[in-house]
N, C-alpha and C positions, 0 to 999 in steps of 0.2 A: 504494500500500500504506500503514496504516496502522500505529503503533507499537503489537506486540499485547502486550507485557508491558508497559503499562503497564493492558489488558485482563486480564490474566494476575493482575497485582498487585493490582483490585479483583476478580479471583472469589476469589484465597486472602484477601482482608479480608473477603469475604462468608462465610468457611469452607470453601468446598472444597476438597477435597484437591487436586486435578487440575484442572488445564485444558488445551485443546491446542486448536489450530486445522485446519482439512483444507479444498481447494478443493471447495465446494458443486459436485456432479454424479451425471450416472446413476452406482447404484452399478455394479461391476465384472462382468461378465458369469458370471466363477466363481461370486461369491457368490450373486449371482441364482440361477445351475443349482443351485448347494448348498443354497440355501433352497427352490425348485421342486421338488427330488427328496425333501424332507424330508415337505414337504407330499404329494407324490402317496405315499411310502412311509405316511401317516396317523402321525406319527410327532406331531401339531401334536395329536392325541388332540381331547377336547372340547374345545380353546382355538381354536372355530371361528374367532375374529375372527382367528386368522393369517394368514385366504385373504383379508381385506376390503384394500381399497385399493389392490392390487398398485403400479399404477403412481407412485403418489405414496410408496409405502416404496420402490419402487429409483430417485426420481430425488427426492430433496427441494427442488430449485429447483422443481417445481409447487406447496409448500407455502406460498411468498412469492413473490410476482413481481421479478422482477432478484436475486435470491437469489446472494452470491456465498463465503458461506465458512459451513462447521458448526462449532459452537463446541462443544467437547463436554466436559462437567466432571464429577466422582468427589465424591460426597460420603460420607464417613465414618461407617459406625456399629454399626461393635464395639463392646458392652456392656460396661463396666466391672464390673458387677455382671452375673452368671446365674444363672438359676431353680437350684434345685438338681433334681439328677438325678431325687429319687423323685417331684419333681411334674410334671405332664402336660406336656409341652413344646411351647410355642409355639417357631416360627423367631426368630432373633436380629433378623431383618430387622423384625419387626411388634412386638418390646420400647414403642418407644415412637411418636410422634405419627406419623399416614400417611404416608411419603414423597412424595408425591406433593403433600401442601401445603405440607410443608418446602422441596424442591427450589422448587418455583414460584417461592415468595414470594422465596427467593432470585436465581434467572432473572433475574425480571420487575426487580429492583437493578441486575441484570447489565445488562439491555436498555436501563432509564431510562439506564444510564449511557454507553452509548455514543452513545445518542440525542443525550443532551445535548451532548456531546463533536463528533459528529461530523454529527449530521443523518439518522442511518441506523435502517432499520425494521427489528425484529427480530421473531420467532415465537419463545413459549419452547414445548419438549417436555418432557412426563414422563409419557411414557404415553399423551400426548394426541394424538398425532401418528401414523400408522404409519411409525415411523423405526426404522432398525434399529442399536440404538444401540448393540451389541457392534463392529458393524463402523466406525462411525463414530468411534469413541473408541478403538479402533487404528489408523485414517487417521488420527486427529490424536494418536498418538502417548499417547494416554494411558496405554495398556496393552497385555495380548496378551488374545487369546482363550484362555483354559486348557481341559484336555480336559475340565473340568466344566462348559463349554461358559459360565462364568462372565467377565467382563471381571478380569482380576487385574493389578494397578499394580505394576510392580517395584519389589522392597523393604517393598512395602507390605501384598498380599496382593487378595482379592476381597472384603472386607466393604463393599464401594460400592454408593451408588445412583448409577446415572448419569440426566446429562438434557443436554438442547441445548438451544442458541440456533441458529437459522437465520435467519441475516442480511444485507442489502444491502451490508453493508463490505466492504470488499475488503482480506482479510488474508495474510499470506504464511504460509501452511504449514507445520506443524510436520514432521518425519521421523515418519513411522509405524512403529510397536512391532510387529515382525517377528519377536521372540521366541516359542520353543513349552516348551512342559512337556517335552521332550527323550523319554525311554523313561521317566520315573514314570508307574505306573498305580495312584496308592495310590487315588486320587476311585473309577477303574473298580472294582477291589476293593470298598471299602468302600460300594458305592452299595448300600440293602437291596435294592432293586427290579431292578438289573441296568440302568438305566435308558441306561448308557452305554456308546459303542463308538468308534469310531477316530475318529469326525469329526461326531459330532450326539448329541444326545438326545432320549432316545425317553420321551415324556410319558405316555404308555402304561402305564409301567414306573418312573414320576416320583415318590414319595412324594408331593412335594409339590404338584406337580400335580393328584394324586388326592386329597388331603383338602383344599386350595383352591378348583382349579378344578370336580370333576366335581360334578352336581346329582345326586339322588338315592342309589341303593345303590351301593357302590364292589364293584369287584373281591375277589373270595375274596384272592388274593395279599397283598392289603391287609392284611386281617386277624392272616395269618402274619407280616409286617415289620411295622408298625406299631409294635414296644415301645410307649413311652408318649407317642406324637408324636401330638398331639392337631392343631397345626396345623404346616404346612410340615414342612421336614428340613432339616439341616446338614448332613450328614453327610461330603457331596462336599468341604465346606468345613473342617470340622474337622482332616481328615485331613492337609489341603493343606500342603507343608511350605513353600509362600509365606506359609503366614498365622502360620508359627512367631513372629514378630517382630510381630506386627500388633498395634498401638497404641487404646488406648480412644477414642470420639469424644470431643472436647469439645462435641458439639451437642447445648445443652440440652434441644432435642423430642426426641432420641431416646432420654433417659433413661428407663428402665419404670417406669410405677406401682405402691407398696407392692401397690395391688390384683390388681394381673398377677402381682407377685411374688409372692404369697402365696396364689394362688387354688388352687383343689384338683382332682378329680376330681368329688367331689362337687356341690361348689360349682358347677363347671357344670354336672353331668346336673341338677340342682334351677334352674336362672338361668332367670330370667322375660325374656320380649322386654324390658319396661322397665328391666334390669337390665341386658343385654344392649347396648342402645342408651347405656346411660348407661355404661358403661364402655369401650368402640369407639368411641363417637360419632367419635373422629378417631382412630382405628388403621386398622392396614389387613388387621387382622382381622373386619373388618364383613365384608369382600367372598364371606368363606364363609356369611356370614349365620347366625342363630342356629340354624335347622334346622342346617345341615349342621358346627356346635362340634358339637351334642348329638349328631349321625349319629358322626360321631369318639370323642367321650368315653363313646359305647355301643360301642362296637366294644373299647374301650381295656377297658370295667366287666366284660366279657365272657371275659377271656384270662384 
């Protein structure tokens, strides 16, 4: 075994909130059946790539070869500053640069630096991988699963991006977060869509799901919930009385630009592709692509 907080103490110098460690293997037979019955119930909606790679998302030692520990880390980024209420709302998540090259660049620190240290080969995930990274960052203790089906850090709330390292080191294990959301059902409540129930959610019924992920014409439903949520929803997350206490990030990419802040309704039914591209180029508001902002911000010009 390796000394892992001295692991621990370069991912909170790289900024993560969290780190934890868990023994790299198949994941647990339950979680399998829970995620199996999610998918055959169509609950994964048009987010078909939830069916792709089965076996390599329930055992991530096929991801690296001699693969011995998941390293699983919480990056922080609750807004210090929020759009105000009467402009069209983007999720708090896509404010500012894409997560997904934030996390990396960080990983990949993470990785140089065990290599150096120890000689050991890492794989970073964020997104890139099929890992199932709610259950992995409650093996290594980072967090619990909440009924908004979100990873939520105790103390700290669910404003995280998570990602992994999967690694050849061989580390000792953190205690995994076995905590639940007890009987609050405020997420179930306040979800517009109904999207939520005892033990999953159903994408179907997902706000954000449906003005991110679906291509073409969204659901009537939509229409009726929607307020002025042009892209994503919070709303699971707002209510959350974990995230009562929740602290702004300090991580400079994820500060939003004047231009995000201040964009209109307008401003986007009129946004040209090249206007489009130039203000996304690295958000992760690209991934609705410019058709499907203006499919949203016509539905919103509409009510």
């Amino acid at each position: 075994m390796h000394d892992k907080e001295l692991i621990r103490a370069r991912a909170l110098e790289l900024g993560f909130s969290a780190c934890g460690f868990a023994v790299a293997a198949p994941v647990e037979v339950g979680a399998v059946e829970q995620y199996e019955k999610w998918l055959e119930e169509g609950k994964n909606d048009c987010m078909d790539y939830a069916t792709n790679h089965k076996s390599l998302r329930y055992d991530p030692t096929q991801l690296l070869p001699e693969t011995k520990t998941v390293i699983s880390v919480a990056l922080n980024y609750f807004p210090a500053q929020k759009q105000a209420s009467h402009a069209p709302q983007f999720s708090m998540y896509a404010y500012g640069k894409d997560y997904h090259e934030v996390v990396r660049v960080k990983l990949r620190e993470l990785a140089r630096f065990i290599n150096e240290k120890w000689q050991a080969e890492s794989r970073v995930c964020v997104d890139t991988a099929p890992v199932m990274e709610k259950y992995w960052a409650r093996k290594a203790g980072v967090g619990m699963i909440g009924r908004n089906n979100l990873l939520i850090v105790p103390g700290r709330g669910s404003y995280f991006f998570l990602g992994e390292l999967i690694t050849t080191l061989d580390i000792a294990p953190d205690t995994p977060c076995n905590d639940t959301c007890g009987d609050c059902m405020r997420c179930v409540k306040a979800c517009p869509g109904g999207a939520l129930d005892s033990d999953s959610l159903d994408a179907r019924r997902c706000l954000s799901c449906q003005l991110i992920e679906r291509r073409g014409n969204l659901p009537q439903w939509v229409g009726e919930k929607v307020g002025n949520r042009v892209y994503g929803c919070d709303a699971c997350q707002v209510c959350c009385p974990h995230n009562a206490n929740a602290l702004p990030t300090d991580v400079e990419e994820f500060a939003p630009s004047k231009e995000l802040m201040t964009l209109t309704l307008d401003g986007i039914l009129s946004m040209t592709a090249e206007e489009f591209r130039s203000l996304f180029r690295h958000s992760a508001i690209k991934r609705t692509k410019l058709e499907g902002l203006l499919r949203n911000a016509q539905i919103i010009a509409k009510k």
